[in-house]
Every structure is written in C-alpha cells, then in structure tokens.
N, C-alpha and C positions, 0 to 999 in steps of 0.2 A: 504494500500500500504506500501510495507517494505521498507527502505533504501538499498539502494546493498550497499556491505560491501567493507569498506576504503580497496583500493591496498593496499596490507601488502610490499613494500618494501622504507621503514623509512631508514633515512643514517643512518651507525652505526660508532659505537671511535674504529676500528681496536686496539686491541694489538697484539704485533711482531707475534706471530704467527703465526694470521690472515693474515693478509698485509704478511707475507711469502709464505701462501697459495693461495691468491687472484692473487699474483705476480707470482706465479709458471711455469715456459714454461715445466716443467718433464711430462715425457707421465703418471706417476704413481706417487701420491703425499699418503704417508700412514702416517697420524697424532695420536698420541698417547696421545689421549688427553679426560681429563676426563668430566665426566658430567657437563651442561652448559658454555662450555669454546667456543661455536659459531662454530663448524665446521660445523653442520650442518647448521647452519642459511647461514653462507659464501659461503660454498661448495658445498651444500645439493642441495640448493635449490635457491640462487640468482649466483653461476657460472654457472650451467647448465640452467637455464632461459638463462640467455645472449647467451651461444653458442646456446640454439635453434634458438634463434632470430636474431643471426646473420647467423646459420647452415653451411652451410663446401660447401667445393670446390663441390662436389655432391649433385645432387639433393636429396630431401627425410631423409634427415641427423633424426638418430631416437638416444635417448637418454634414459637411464634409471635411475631411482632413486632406491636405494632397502635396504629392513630389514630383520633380520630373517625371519620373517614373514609377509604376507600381512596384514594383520590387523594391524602390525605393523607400515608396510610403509605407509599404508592409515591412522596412525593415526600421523604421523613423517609429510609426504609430502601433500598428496593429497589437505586438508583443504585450504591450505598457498600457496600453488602454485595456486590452485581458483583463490587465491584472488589477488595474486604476478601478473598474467599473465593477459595484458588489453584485453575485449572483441573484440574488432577489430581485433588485431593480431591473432585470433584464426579463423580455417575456419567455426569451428561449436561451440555451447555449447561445456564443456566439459564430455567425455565420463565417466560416471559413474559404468558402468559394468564393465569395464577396467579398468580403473584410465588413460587415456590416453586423453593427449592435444594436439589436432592438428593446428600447424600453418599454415599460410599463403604463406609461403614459402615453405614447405610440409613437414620442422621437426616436431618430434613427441616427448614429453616427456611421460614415459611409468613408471607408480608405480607398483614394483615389490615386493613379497615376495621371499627366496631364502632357504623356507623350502623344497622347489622340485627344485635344483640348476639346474636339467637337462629341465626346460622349458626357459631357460634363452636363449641354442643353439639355432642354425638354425637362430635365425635374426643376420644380419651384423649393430652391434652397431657401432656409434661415440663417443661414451664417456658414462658413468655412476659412479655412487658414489653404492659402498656398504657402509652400515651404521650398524656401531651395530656388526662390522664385527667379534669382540671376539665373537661372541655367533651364526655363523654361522658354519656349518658343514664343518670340514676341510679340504674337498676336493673340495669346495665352487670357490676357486680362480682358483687351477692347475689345474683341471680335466674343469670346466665348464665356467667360462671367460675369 
C-alpha cells in the first residue's frame, strides 16, 4: 500500500512581486519575470485552484493553465495540481487523457499546450495563465485568446 502524496500547497514568504500579483483585481496581470522567481507557483497554479473553488457568478466556470507545449504544461501543472486539489472537492479522479479537474461545483481546471493556439476557441473560458509565454507563437494572444 503506497502513501497518497502530501497536498503540495505549503504557505510560502511572498516577495513584493508576488503579494502584487496575489493582490491583483487587473483583468490581465503580465509578469516579466525570470526563472524560479514563483509566478508560477502563485499564479500558475494556487490563484486558479482558489477561483475554481470558489468558481464565478455562472454555473460550470472552466479554467485553463497553458505552455508552449503540452508536454510542457503536463510537466509545469498537471503533477502539482494532483496533488494541490483535495479528493472531495473533485466530482471524479482526475482526468488523465485530458489533464482536466472536475469540481464539485462544476469548475473545471483544463492543462493546455498552445502549440495548436486554434484549439484553445470555441470554449467560453473564466480565466487562464499562459506560461512560458516568450516562446509561444505570436499570434498566440490577439488572434486566439
């Protein structure tokens, strides 16, 4: 029998930029910030947990996380969200075909790659992080989210 693995969400020492970010009411928050400086740990992946768990004036409230690449984002999010998001709050296991978490409240957190930026359409998102976003195709943002 294996241990299930510790909730990965540890309190963390905010520096300002963080705590600027955490605190943000901006519809679009763009951080210029270098390798392990926490955006993604903050932003990535424990701001969008909370808005799924809290989810929005609308039912079904769906969220995305994304990287260049999926392989990428599966390797950035999917692991740490596992383990960040309690089994209860969920309706089911988490989807592994997909990279998709279902809550209880009927948000969905959805791991994306955004080397095909045109499968991103068609769903009416509530919020998402692009990650890694230097090194997405630059028509990534105005043409497809």
């Amino acid at each position: 029998m294996t241990d299930k693995p510790k909730i990965k969400f540890d309190p963390l020492r905010y520096h300002p930029e963080q705590a600027r970010l955490w605190t943000s009411q901006a519809r679009f928050n763009v951080v210029p910030a270098g390798r392990r400086s926490g955006k993604t740990e903050i932003v990535g992946k424990r701001k969008v947990i909370l808005r799924a768990m809290a989810g929005t004036r609308f039912s079904d409230a769906r969220f995305f996380v994304a990287a260049p690449t999926r392989d990428q984002a599966k390797r950035i999010y999917w692991n740490d969200l596992k383990r960040m998001v309690p089994a209860h709050l969920l309706t089911r296991p988490p989807i592994e075909t997909e990279l998709k978490l279902q809550f209880i409240n009927g948000s969905e957190i959805h791991v994306l790659g955004m080397d095909k930026p045109e499968r991103i359409e068609g769903t009416p998102w509530d919020g998402g992080v692009l990650d890694e976003y230097g090194n997405m195709k630059k028509e990534t943002w105005p043409e497809h989210v």
